[in-house]
N, C-alpha and C positions, 0 to 999 in steps of 0.2 A: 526348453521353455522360452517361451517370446519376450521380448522385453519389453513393458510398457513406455509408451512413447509419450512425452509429455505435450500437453497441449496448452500452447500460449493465448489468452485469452487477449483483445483488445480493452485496451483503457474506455469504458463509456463518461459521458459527457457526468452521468450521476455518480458514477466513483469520483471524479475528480473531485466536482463541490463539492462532495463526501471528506474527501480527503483533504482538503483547505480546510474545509467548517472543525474536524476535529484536529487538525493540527492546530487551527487559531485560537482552540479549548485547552490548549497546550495535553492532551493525550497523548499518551507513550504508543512507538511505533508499534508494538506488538498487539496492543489491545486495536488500534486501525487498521491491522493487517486481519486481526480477527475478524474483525465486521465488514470488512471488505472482501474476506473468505481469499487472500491473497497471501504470499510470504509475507515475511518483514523486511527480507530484501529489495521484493522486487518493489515492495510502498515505500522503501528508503531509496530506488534508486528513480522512481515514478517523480519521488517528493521534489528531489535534486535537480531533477531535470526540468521541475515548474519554478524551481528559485524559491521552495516552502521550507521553513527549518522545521524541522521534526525532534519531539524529545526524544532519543533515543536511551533515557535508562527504565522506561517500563512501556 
């Protein structure tokens, strides 16, 4: 059996406002990873790398 191979998607210019606009609604990482159809990781590690603080208890 082959192993699915995971595919890394590019950050678009609309995820990002997406992701400032609901971080500065003070939104928990996992309900902005939902909507962004992303982990919670990679939107915690996306957020970090803009200088965004993110709630991370919901």
């Amino acid at each position: 059996m082959a192993k699915k191979t995971k595919v890394r998607r590019e950050w678009t210019a609309t995820e990002i406002h997406k992701l400032k606009g609901l971080a500065k609604k003070k939104v928990g990482v996992d309900k902005i990873a939902r909507t962004l159809k992303r982990t919670a990781g990679a939107t915690a590690v996306k957020a970090s790398m803009l200088g965004v603080s993110l709630d991370t208890r919901g």
